[in-house]
Steps between C-alpha positions, in 0.01 A plus 500: 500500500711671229703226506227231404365789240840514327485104484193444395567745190820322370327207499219637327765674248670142466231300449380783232878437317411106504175520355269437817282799488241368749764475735595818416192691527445290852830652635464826363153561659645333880807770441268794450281432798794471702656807401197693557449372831865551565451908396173536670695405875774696440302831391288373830758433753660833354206697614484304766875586641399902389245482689616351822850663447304837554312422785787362693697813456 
C-alpha cells in the first residue's frame, strides 16, 4: 500500500512540475489516504502481534 502511496505522490509532484494542478491535487489527496490507512494497520497489527505475542508466552 506504500508502494501505490509513493506512486501516486510522484505523479502528483509531476503533474504539479507540468502545470496540471488538478491532477495534482487529485493524486496528492489518493496518496494521503493511502498513507494513512497504510500507518493506521501497521500501528494495529503492531498491537495486535504485542498483544498475542504476550498471551502465547
Amino acid at each position: 500500500m506504500l508502494k501505490w502511496a509513493l506512486i501516486f505522490f510522484l505523479i502528483s509532484v509531476i503533474a504539479g512540475v507540468f502545470g496540471f494542478t488538478g491532477i495534482a491535487a487529485g493524486t496528492a489527496a489518493i496518496a494521503k489516504v493511502l498513507f494513512f490507512i497504510a500507518v493506521a494497520l501497521f500501528v494495529i497489527f503492531l498491537i495486535l502481534g504485542l498483544t498475542v505475542f504476550r498471551s502465547i508466552t
